[in-house]
MOPAC internal coordinates of N, CA, C and O (Angstrom, degrees):
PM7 1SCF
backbone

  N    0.0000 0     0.00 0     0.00 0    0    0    0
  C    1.4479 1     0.00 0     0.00 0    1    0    0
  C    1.5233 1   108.50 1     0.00 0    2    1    0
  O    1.2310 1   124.25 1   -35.29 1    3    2    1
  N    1.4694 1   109.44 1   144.71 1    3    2    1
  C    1.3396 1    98.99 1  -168.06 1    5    3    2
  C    1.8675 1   114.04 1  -127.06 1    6    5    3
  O    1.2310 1   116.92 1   -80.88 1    7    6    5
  N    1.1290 1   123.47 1    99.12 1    7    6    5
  C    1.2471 1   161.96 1  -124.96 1    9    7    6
  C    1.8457 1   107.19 1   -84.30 1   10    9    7
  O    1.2310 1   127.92 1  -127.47 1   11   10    9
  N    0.9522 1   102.35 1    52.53 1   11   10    9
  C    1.8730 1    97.02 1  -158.65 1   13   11   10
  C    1.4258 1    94.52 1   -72.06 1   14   13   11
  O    1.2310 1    91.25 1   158.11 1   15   14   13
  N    1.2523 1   165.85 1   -21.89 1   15   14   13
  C    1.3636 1   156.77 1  -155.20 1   17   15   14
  C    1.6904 1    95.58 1   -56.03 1   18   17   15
  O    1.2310 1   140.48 1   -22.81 1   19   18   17
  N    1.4794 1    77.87 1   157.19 1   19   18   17
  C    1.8082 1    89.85 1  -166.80 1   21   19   18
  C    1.6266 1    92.84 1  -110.82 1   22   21   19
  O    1.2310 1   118.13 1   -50.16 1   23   22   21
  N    1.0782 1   121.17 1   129.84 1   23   22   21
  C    1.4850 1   123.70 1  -179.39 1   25   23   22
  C    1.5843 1   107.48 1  -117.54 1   26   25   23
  O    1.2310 1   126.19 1   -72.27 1   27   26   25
  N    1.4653 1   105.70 1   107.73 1   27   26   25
  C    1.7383 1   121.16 1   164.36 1   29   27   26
  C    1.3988 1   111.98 1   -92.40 1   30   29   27
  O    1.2310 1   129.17 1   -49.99 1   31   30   29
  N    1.7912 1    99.93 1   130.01 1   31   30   29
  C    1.6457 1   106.35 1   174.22 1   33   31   30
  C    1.2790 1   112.23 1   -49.71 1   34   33   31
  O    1.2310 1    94.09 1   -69.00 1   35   34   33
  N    1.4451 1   162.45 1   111.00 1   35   34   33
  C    1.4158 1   151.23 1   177.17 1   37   35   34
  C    1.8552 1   106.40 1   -40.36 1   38   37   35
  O    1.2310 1   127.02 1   -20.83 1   39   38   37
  N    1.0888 1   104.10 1   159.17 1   39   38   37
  C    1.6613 1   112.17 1   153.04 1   41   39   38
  C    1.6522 1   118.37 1   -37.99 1   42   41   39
  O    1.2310 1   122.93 1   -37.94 1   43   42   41
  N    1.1706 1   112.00 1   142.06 1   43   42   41
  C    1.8544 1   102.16 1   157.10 1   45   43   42
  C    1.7082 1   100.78 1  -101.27 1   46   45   43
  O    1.2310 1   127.89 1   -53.08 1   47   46   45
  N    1.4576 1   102.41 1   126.92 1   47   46   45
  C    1.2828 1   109.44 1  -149.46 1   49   47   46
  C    1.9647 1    82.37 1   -97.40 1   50   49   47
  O    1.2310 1   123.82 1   148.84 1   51   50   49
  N    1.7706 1   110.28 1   -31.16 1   51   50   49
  C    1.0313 1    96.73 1   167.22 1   53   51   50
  C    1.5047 1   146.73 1     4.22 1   54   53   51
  O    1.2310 1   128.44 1   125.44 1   55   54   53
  N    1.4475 1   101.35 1   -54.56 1   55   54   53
  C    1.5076 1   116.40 1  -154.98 1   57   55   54
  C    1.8924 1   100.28 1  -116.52 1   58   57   55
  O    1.2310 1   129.82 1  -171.27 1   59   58   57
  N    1.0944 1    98.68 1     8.73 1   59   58   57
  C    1.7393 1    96.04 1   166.51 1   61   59   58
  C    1.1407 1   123.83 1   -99.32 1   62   61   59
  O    1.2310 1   118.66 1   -49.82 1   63   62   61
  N    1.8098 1   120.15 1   130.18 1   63   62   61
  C    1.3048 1   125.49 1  -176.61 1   65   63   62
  C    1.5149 1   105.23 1   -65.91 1   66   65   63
  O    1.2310 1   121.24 1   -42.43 1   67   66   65
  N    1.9339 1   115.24 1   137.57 1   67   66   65
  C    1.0482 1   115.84 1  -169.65 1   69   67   66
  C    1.8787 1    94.40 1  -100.28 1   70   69   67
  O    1.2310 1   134.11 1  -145.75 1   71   70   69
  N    0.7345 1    90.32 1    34.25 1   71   70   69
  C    1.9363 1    86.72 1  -167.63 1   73   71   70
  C    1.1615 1    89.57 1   -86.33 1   74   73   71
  O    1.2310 1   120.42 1   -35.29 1   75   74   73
  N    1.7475 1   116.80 1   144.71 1   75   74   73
  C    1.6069 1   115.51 1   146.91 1   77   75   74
  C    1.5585 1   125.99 1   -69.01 1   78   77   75
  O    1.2310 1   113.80 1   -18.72 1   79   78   77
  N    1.2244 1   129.33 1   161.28 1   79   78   77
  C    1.2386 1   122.51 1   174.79 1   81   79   78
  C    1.8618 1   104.44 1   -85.50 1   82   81   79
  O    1.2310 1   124.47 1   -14.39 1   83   82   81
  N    1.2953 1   109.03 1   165.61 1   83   82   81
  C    1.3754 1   119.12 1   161.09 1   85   83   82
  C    1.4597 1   115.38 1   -16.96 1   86   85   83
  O    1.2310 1   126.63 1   103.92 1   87   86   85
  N    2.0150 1   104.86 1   -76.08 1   87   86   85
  C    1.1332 1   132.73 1  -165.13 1   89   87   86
  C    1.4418 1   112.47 1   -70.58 1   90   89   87
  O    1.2310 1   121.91 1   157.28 1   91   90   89
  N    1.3738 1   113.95 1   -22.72 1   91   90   89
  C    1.3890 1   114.65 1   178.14 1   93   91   90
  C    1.4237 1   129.75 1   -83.45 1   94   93   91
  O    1.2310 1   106.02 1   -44.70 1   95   94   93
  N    1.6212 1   143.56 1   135.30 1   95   94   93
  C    1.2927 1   123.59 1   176.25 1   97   95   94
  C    1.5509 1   112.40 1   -48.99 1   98   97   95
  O    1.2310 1   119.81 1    -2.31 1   99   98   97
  N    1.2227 1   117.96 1   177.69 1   99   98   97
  C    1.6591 1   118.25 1   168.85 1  101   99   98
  C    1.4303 1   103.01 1   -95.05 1  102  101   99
  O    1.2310 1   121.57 1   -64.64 1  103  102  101
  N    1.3047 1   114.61 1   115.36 1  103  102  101
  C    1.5001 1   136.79 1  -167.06 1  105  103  102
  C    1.6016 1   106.63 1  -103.78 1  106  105  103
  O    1.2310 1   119.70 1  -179.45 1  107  106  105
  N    1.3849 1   118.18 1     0.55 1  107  106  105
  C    1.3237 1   112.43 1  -175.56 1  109  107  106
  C    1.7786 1   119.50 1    75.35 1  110  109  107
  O    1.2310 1   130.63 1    45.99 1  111  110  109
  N    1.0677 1    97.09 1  -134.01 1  111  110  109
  C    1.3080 1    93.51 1   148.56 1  113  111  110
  C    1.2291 1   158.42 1   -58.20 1  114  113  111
  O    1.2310 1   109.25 1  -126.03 1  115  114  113
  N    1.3062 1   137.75 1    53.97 1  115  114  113
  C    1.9711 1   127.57 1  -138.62 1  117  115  114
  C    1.2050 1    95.98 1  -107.66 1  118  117  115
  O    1.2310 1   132.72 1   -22.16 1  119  118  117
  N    1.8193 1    93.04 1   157.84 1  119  118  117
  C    1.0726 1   105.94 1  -179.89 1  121  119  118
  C    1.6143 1   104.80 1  -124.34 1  122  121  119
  O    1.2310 1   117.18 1   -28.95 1  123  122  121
  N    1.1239 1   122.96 1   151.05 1  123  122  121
  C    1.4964 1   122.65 1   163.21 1  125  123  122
  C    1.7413 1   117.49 1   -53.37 1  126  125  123
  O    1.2310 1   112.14 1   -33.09 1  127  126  125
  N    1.2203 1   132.42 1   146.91 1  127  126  125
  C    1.7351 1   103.57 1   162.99 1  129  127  126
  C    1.0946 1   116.39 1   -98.41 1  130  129  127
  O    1.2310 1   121.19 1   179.55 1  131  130  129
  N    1.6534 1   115.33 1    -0.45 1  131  130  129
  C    1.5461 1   115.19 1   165.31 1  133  131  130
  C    1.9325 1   109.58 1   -54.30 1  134  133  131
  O    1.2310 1   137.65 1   109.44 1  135  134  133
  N    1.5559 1    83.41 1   -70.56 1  135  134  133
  C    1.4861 1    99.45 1   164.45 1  137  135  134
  C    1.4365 1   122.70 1   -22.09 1  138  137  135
  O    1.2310 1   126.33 1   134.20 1  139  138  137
  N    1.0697 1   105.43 1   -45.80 1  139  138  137
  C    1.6192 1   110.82 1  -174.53 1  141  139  138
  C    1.6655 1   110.41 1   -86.65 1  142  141  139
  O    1.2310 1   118.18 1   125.90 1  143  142  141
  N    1.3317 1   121.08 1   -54.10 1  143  142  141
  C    1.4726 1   126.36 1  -166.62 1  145  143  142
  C    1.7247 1   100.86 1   -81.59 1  146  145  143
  O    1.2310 1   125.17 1   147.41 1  147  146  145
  N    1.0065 1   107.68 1   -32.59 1  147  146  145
  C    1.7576 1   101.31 1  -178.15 1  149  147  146
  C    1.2526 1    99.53 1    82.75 1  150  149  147
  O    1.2310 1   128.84 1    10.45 1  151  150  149
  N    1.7534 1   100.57 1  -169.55 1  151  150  149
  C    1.3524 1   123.20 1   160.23 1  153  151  150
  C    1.6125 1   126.59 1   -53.99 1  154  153  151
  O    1.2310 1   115.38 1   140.62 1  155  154  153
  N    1.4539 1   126.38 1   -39.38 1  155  154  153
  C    0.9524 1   152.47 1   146.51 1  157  155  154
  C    1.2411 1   114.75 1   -19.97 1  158  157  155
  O    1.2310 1   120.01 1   126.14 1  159  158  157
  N    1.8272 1   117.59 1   -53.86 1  159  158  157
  C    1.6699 1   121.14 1  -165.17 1  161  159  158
  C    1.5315 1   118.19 1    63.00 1  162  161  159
  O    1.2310 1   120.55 1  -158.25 1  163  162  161
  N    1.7455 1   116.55 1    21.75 1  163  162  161
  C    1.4085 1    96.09 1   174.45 1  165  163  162
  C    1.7785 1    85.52 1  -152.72 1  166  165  163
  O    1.2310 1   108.48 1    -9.15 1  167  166  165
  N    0.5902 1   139.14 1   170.85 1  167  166  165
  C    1.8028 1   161.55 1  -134.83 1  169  167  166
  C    1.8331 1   104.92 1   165.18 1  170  169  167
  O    1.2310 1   136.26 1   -63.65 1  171  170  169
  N    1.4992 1    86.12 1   116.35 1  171  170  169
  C    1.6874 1   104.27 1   174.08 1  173  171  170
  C    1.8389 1   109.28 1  -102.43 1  174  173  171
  O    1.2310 1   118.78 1   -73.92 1  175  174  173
  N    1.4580 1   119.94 1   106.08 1  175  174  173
  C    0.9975 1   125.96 1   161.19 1  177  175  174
  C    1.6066 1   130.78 1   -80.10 1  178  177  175
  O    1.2310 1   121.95 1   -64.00 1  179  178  177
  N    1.2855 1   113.87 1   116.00 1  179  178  177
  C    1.6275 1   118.27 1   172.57 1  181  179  178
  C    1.3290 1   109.03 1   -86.24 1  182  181  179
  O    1.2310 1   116.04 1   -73.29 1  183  182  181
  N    1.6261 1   125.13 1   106.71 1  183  182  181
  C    1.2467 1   140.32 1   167.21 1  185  183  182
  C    1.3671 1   118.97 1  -103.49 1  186  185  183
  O    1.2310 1   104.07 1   -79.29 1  187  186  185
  N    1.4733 1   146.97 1   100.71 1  187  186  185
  C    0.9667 1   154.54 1   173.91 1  189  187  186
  C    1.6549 1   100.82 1    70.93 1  190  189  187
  O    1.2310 1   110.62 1  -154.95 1  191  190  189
  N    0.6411 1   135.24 1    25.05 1  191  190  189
  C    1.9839 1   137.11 1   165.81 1  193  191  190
  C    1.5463 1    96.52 1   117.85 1  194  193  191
  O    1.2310 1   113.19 1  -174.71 1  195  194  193
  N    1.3339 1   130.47 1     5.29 1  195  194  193
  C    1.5483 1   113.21 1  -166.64 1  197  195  194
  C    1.2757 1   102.19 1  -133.18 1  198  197  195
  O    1.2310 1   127.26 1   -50.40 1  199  198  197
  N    1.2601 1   103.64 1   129.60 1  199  198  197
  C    1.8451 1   111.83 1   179.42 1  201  199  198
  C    1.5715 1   105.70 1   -69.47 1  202  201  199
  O    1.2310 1   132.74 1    -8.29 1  203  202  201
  N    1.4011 1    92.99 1   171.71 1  203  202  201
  C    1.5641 1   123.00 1  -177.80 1  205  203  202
  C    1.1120 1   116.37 1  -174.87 1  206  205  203
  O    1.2310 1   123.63 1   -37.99 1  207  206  205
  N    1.7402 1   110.64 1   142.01 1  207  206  205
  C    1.6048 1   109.00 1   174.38 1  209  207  206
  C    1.3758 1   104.65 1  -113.19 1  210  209  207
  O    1.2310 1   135.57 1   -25.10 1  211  210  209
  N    1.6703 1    87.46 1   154.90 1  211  210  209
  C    1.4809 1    85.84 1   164.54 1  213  211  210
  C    1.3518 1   123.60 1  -128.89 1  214  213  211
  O    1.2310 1   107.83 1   -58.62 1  215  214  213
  N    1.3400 1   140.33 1   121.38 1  215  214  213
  C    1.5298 1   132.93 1  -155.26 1  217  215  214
  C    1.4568 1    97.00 1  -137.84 1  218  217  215
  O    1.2310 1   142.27 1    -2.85 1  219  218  217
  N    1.3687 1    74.36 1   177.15 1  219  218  217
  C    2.0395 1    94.19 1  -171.71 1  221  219  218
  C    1.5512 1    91.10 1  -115.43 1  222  221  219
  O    1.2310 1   130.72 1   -48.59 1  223  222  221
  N    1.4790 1    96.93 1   131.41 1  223  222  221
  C    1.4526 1   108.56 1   173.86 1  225  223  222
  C    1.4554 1   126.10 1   -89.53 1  226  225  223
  O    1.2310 1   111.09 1   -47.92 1  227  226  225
  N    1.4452 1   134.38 1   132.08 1  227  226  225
  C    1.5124 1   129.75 1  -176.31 1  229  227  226
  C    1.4407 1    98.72 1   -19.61 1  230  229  227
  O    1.2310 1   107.28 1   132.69 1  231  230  229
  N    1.2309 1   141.31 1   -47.31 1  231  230  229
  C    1.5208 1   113.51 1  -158.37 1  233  231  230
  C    1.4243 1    90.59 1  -100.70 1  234  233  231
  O    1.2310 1   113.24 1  -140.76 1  235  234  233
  N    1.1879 1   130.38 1    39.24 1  235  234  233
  C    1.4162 1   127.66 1   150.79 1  237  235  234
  C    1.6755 1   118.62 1    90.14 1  238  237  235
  O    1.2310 1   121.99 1   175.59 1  239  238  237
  N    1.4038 1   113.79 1    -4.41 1  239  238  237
  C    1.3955 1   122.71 1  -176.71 1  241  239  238
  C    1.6826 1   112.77 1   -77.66 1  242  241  239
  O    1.2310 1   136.67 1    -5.90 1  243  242  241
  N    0.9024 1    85.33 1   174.10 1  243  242  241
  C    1.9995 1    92.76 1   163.03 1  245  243  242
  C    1.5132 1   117.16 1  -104.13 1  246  245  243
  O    1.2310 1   113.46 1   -44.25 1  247  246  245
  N    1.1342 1   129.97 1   135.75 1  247  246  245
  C    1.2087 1   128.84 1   143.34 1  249  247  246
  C    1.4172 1   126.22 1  -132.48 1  250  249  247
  O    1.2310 1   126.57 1   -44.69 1  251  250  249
  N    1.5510 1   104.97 1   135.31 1  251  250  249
  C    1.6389 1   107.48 1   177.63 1  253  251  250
  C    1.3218 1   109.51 1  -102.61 1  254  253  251
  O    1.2310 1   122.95 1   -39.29 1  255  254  253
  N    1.5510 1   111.94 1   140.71 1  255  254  253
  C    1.2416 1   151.48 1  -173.23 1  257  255  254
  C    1.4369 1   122.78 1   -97.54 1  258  257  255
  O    1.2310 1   123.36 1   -52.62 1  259  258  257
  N    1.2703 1   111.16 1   127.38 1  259  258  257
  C    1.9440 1   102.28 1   163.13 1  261  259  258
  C    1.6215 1    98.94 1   -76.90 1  262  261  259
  O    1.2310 1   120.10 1   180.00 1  263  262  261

């Protein structure tokens, strides 16, 4: 079988301040979506056994994908 998936090291999320800013609501946990999508622009989430992407669309939005 021949295996083409492209595998990116994730972020080390380690080292990110979880604080909200001033201007921002308190989001709990946040994440950047730079942070998240990378260079790449797409982030594969495993939710209950089933993938999903999530990317930024030319006009700059997000959309998640099965």
């Amino acid at each position: 079988m021949n295996d083409q998936t492209e595998h990116i090291t994730p972020p080390d999320f380690g080292d990110l301040s979880l604080k909200s800013r001033d201007d921002e609501a308190d989001c709990g946990l946040c994440f950047s979506s730079a942070d998240l999508l990378g260079i790449a622009g797409v982030a594969t989430i495993l939710h209950h056994g089933q993938r999903y992407q999530l990317r930024q669309t030319k006009a700059g939005k997000l959309i998640l994908t099965k």
